[in-house]
N, C-alpha and C positions, 0 to 999 in steps of 0.2 A: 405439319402442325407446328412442328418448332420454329422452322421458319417463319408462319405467320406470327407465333406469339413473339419474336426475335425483330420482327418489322414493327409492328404494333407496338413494343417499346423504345422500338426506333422515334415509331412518329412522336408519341409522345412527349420524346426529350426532345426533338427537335421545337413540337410546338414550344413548352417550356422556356426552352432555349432564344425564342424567336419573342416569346411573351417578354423574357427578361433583357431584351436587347432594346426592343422599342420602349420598354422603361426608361432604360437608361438614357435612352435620346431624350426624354421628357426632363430627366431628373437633369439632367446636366443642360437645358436651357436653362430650369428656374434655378441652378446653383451656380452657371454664370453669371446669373439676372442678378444673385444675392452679392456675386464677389463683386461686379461692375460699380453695384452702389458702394458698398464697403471701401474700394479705390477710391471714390468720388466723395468722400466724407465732406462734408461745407464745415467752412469757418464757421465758427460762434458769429450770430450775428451782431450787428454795430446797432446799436438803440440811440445813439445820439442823434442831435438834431442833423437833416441834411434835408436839398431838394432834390429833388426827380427831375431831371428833363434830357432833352435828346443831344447830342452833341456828335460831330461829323468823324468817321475811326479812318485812321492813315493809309486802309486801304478804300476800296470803295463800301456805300451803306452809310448807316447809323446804328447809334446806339442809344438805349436809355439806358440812365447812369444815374445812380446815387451820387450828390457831390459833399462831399464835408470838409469842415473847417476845423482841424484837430489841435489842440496846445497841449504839451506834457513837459513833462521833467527829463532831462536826459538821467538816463543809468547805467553808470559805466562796469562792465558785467565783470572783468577782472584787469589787473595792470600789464597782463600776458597781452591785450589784443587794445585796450585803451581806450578811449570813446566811441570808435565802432568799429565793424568789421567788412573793412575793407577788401577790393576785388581779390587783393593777392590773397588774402589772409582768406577769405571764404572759399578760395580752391585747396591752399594750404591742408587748410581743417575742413575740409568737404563739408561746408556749409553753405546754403541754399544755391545746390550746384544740380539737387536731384540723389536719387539715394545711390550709394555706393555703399561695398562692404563694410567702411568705418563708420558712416554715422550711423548705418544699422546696430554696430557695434555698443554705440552709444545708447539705442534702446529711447531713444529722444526724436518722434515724430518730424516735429518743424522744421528742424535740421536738415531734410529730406525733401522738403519744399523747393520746387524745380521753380526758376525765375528767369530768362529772358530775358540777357539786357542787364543784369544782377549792375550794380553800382556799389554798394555799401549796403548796412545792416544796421542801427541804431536801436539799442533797448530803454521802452520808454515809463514812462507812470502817469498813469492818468489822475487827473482831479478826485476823480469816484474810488482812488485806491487802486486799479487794476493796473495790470503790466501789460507791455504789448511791445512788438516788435516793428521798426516802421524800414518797410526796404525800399529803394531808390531803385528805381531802374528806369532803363530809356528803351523808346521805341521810336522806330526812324531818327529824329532830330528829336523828341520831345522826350523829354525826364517827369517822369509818372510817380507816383509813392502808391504804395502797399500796403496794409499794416495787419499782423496778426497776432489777436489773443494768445497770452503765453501766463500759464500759472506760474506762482513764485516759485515753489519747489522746483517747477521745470529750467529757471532762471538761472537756479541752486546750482542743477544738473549740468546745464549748459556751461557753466565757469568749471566745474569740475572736468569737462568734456574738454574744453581747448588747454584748462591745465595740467592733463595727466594726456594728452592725446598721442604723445608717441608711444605711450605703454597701452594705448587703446588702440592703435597702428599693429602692435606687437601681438595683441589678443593677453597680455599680461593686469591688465588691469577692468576692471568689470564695474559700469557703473549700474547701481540698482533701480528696477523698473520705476518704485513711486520713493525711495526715501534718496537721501541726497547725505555725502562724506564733508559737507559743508556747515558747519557748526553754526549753532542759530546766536546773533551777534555778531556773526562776521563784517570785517569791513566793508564788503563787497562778496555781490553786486553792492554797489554804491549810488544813492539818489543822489544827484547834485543840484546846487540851484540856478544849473542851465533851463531854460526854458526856450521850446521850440515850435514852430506853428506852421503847420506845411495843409493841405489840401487832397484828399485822396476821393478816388470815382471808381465807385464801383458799379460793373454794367451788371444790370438787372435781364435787358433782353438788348439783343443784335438783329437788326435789318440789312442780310445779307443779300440777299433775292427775291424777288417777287412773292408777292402775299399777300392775298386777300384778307380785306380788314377795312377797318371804318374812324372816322376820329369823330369827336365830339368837339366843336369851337366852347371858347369860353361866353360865345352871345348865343350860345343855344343849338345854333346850325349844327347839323350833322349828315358828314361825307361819307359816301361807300365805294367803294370799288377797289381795285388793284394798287399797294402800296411798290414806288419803285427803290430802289436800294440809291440812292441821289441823297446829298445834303448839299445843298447850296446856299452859302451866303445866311446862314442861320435859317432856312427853310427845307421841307421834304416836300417830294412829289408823292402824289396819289392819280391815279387815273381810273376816271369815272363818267363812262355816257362816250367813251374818246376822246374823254376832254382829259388833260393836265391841268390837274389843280397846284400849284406851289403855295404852300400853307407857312408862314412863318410860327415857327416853335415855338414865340410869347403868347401864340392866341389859341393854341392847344390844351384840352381842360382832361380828355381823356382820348386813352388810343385800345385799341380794339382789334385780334390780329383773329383767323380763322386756322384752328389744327387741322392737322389730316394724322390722328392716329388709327381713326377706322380706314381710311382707305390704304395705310401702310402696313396694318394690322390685317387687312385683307391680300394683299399683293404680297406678303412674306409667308402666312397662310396657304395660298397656291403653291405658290413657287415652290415652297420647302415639299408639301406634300407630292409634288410630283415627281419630284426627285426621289424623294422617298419611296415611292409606290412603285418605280421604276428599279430601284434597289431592293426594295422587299420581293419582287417579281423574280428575278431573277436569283433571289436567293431562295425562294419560294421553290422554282423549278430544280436547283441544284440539289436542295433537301430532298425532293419528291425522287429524284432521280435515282440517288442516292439510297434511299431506305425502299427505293421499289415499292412507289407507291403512285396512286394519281399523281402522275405530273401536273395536269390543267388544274386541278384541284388545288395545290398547292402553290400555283403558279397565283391564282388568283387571292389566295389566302395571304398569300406574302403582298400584295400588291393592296390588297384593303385593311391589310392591318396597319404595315409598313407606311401607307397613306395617311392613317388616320392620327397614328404618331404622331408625321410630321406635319399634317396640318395643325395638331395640337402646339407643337414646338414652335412653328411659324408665324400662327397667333400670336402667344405670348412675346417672342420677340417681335413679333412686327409691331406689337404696343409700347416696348421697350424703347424701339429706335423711333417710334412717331410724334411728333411733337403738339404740345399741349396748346389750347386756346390761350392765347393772351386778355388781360381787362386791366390796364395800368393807367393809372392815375398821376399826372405830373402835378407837382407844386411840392409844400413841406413833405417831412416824413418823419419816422419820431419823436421825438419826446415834444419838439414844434407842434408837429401834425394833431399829435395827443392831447397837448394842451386847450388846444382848439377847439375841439369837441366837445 
């Protein structure tokens, strides 16, 4: 009698124990799912005039690209680093090198900005009033610009950051999350009445590999079939019927691409569940064995619970990692584009 009533709270905790494991499989896809976006935080977007269209990337493919045409004021952020910051000076004070222990220390986001290529750093002023940071960097042969939104106080922080930085090296100095040791009327950051006009592109989408999709011509025609990852000579290939179409990018009105997050939302849904049910199976029969109990029983209990877990978990990521329909429209885009309508 003891015995059974000794097994019977055996099983119990085991199921318990089995209930609260396949949770956890659950809960920790949707709370990688939450920290992956949280990592991926987007800039503030750019609302100034630009166009859309495609232009050919240094490896193979294309891309669409925002392009703009930016003027500001230079802002020279303190006389420690001088009109900008330079390659040496942004290893120096681990700025946009990617995050290490000090500019965590600093408690100042941007700063942690990984860049490829990094060249300099200039802080700028826009016409509209706002601040913003324009970084140079090159890729293969070609020098690119960058630019991202930076509030004033953060601006504050940042001259505070390269002026006390070796007592922020030391852990001796602490600069504060939102208020700034930089007294309002300070000399600097300093506006000058430099003025600078450089060009930034920012890609909207990448045509890496083949992908089905369609364009719209601006005379109405509209092509379907398989997009190939080619820019030539200001033109993409699309192939449709066996044929190769080469489409020049001026006669392009809209492009149209086809996702697959149902069928990666399906294939990671398998996969994961089988693995899973193969895992709960086997943990299924070790319980059973163990508490002296139906082994087959539990063999299968583990194998459809454990299953059903990870089909759950497989889903949500496989929607996570599948990629979205396209429906982009080349020509203006803000405040152009707005006008317009």
């Amino acid at each position: 009698m003891f015995a059974f009533q000794a097994g019977d709270r055996m099983s119990r905790w085991i199921r318990i124990t089995s209930c609260f494991t396949a949770s956890l499989m659950l809960w920790s896809t949707l709370l990688g799912s939450g920290l992956s976006y949280a990592q991926e935080e987007k800039e503030e977007e750019d609302r100034s005039p630009a166009v859309r269209t495609i232009v050919g990337r240094d490896t193979d493919g294309w891309a669409v690209v925002d392009i703009r045409k930016i003027s500001a004021d230079v802002v020279i952020l303190s006389p420690v680093v001088g009109r900008e910051i330079d390659l040496d000076e942004g290893i120096n004070f681990s700025m946009f090198q990617g995050p290490s222990d000090f500019n965590r220390r600093g408690e100042i986001p941007v700063l942690a900005t990984s860049v490829p290529g990094f060249q300099n750093a200039v802080f700028l002023k826009r016409s509209n009033g706002k601040f913003e940071i324009r970084i140079e960097y090159t890729t293969g042969r070609k020098t690119n610009f960058r630019t991202i939104p930076v509030k004033e106080v953060d601006l504050k922080r940042i001259r505070e950051y390269v002026e006390n930085f070796s007592q922020v090296q030391s852990g001796d100095y602490k600069i504060h999350k939102v208020k700034t040791a930089i007294e309002e009327g300070a000399e600097y950051p300093k506006v000058t009445d430099e003025s600078v006009s450089f060009e930034t592109r920012r890609p909207q989408f990448v045509m890496a590999r083949r992908m089905d999709g369609s364009l719209t011509l601006k005379d109405g025609k509209e092509i379907s079939g398989e997009f190939v990852p080619v820019f030539d000579e200001g033109s993409i290939l699309i192939e449709s019927d066996f044929t190769s179409h080469s489409i020049p990018v001026e006669n392009i009105q809209r492009i149209r691409t086809m996702g697959n997050k149902s069928s990666s939302a399906v294939k990671g849904a398998v996969r994961t569940a089988l693995g899973s049910a193969v895992s709960g199976a086997l943990t299924g029969a070790l319980a059973g064995w163990q508490s002296n109990v139906n082994v087959k029983e539990w063999t299968i209990f583990g194998a459809l619970f454990f299953g059903s877990a990870g089909f759950l978990t497989g889903l949500l990521t496989g929607i996570g990692r599948g990629r979205s329909s396209e429906d982009i429209i080349l020509g203006p885009v803000g405040e152009t584009a707005d006008a317009s309508k």
